[in-house]
mmCIF file of the C-alpha atoms, coordinates in Angstrom:
data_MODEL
# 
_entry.id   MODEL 
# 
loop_
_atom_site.group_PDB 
_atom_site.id 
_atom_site.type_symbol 
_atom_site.label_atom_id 
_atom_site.label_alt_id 
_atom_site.label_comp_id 
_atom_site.label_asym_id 
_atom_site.label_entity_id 
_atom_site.label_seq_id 
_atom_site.pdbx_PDB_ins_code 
_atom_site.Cartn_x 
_atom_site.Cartn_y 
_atom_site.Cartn_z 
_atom_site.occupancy 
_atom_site.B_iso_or_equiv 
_atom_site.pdbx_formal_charge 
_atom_site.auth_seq_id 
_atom_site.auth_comp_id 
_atom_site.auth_asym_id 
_atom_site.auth_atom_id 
_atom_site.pdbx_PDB_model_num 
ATOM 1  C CA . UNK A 1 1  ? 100.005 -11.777 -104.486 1.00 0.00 ? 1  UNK A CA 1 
ATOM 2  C CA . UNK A 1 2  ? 96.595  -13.543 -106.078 1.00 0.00 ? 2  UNK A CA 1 
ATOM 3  C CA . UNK A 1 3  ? 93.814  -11.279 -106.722 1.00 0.00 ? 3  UNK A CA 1 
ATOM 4  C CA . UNK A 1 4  ? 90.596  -11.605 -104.581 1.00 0.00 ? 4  UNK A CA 1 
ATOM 5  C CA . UNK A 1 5  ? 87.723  -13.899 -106.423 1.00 0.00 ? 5  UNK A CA 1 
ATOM 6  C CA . UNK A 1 6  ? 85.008  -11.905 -106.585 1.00 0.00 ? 6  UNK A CA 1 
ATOM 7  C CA . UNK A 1 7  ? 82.050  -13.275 -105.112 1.00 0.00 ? 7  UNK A CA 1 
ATOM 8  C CA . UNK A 1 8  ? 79.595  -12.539 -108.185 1.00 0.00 ? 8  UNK A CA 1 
ATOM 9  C CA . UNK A 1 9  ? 80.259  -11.719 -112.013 1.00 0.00 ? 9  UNK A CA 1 
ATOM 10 C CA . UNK A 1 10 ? 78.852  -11.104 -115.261 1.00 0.00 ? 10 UNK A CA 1 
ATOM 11 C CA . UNK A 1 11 ? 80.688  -11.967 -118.440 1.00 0.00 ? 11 UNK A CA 1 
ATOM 12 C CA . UNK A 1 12 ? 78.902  -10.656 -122.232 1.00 0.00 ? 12 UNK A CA 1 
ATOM 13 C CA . UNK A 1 13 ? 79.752  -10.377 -125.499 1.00 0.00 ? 13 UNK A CA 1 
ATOM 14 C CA . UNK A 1 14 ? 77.379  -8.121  -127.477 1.00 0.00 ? 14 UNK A CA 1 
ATOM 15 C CA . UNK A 1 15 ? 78.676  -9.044  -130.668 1.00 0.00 ? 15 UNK A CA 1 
ATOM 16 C CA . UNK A 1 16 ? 77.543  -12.496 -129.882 1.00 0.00 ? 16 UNK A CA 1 
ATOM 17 C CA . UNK A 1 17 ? 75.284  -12.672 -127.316 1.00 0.00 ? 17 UNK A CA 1 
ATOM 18 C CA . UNK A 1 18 ? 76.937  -14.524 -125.167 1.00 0.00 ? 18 UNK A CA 1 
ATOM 19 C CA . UNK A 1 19 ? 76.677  -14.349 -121.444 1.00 0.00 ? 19 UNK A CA 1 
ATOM 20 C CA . UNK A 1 20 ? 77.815  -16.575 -118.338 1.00 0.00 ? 20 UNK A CA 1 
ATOM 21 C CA . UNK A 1 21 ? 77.851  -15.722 -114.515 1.00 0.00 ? 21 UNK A CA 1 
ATOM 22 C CA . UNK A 1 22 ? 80.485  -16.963 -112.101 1.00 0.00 ? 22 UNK A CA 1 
ATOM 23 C CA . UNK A 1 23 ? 79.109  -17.614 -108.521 1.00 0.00 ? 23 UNK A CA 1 
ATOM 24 C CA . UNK A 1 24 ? 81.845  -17.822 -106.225 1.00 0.00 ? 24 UNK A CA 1 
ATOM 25 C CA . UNK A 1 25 ? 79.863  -20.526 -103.841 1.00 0.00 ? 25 UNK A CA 1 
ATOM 26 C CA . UNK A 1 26 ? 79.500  -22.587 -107.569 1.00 0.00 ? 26 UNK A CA 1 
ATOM 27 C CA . UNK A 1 27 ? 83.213  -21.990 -108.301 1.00 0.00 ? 27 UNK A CA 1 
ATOM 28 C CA . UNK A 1 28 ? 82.990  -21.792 -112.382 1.00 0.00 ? 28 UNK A CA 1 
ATOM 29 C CA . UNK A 1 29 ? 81.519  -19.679 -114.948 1.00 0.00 ? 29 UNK A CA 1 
ATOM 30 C CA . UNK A 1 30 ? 77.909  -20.741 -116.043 1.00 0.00 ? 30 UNK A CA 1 
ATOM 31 C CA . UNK A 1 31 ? 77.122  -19.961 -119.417 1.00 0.00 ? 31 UNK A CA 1 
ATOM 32 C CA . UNK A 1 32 ? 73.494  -18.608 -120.374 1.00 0.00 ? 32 UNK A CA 1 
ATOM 33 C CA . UNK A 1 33 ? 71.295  -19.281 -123.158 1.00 0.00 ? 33 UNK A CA 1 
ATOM 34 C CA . UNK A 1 34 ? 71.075  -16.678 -125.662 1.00 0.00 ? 34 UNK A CA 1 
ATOM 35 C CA . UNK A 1 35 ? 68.067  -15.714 -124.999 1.00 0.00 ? 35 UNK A CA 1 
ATOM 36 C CA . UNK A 1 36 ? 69.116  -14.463 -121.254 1.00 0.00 ? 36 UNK A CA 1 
ATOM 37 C CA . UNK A 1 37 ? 71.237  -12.637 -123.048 1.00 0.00 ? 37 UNK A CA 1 
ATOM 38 C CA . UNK A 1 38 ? 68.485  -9.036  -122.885 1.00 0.00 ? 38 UNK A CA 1 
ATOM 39 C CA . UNK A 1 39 ? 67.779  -9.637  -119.332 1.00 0.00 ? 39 UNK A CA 1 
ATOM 40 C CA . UNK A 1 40 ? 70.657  -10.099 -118.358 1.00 0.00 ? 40 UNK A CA 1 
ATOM 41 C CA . UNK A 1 41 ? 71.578  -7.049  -119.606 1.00 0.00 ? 41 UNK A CA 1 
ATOM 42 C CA . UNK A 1 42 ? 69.242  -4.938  -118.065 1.00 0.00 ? 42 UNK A CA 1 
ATOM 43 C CA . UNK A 1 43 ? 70.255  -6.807  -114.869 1.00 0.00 ? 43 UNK A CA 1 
ATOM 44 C CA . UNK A 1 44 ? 73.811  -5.528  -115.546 1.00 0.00 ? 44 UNK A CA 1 
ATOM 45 C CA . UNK A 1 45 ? 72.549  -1.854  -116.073 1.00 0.00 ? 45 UNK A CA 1 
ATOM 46 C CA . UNK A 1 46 ? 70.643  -1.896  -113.162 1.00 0.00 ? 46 UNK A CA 1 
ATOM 47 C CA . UNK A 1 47 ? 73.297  -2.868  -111.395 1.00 0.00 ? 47 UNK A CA 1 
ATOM 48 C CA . UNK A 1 48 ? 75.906  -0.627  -112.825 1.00 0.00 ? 48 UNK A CA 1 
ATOM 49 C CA . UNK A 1 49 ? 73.690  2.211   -111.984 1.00 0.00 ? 49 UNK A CA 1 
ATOM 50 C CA . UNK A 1 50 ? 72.800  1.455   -107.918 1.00 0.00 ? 50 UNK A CA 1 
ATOM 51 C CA . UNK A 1 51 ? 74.274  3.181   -105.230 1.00 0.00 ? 51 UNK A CA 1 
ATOM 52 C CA . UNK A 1 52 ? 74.329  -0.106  -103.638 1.00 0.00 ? 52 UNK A CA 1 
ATOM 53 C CA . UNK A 1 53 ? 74.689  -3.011  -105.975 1.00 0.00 ? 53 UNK A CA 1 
ATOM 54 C CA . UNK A 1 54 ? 75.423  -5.310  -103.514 1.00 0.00 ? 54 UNK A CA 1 
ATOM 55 C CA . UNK A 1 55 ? 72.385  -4.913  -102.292 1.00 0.00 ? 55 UNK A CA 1 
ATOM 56 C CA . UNK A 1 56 ? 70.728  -4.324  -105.165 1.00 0.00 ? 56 UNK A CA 1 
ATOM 57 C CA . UNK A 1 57 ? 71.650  -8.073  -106.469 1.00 0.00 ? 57 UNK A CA 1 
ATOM 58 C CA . UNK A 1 58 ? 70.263  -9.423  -103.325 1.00 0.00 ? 58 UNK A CA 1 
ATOM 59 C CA . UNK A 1 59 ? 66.994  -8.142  -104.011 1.00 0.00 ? 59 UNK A CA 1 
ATOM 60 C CA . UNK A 1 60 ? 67.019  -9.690  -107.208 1.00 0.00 ? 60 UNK A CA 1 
ATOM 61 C CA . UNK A 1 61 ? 68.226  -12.771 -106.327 1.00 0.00 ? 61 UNK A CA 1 
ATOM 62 C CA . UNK A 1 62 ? 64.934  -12.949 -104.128 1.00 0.00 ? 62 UNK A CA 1 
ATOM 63 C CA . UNK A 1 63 ? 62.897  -11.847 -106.906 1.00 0.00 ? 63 UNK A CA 1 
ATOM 64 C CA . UNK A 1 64 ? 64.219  -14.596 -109.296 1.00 0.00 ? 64 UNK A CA 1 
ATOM 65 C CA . UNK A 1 65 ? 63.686  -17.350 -106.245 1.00 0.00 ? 65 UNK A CA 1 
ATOM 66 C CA . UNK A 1 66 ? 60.135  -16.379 -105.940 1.00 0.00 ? 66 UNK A CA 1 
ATOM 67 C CA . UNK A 1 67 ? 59.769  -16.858 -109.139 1.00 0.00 ? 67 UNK A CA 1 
ATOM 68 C CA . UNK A 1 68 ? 61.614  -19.804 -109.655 1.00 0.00 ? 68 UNK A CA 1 
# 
């Protein structure tokens, strides 16, 4: 039986700084510069720490549109 793809993930190494997200609509990992590397660790924390992160990420997936 294959395991379900999740539809969002974050991938970091501390000891390098390393970080890439898979998207499930993008269908591969895409790696981040290491300078995203802090922010996306707070965005990891925060949501590690919801009570709802799915809807948690939605609501920063606005934020970063708006910004972007």
């Amino acid at each position: 039986m294959e395991k379900p793809v999740p539809d969002f993930a974050i991938f970091q190494n501390d000891r390098t700084k390393a970080s890439a997200l898979w998207i499930k609509e993008v269908g591969e990992w895409r790696r981040c510069t290491s300078r995203d590397f802090e922010p996306i660790q707070v965005m990891t924390a925060i949501l590690r720490n919801s009570s709802d992160p799915e809807k948690t990420l939605v609501m920063i997936a606005k934020i970063i549109a708006k910004i972007n």
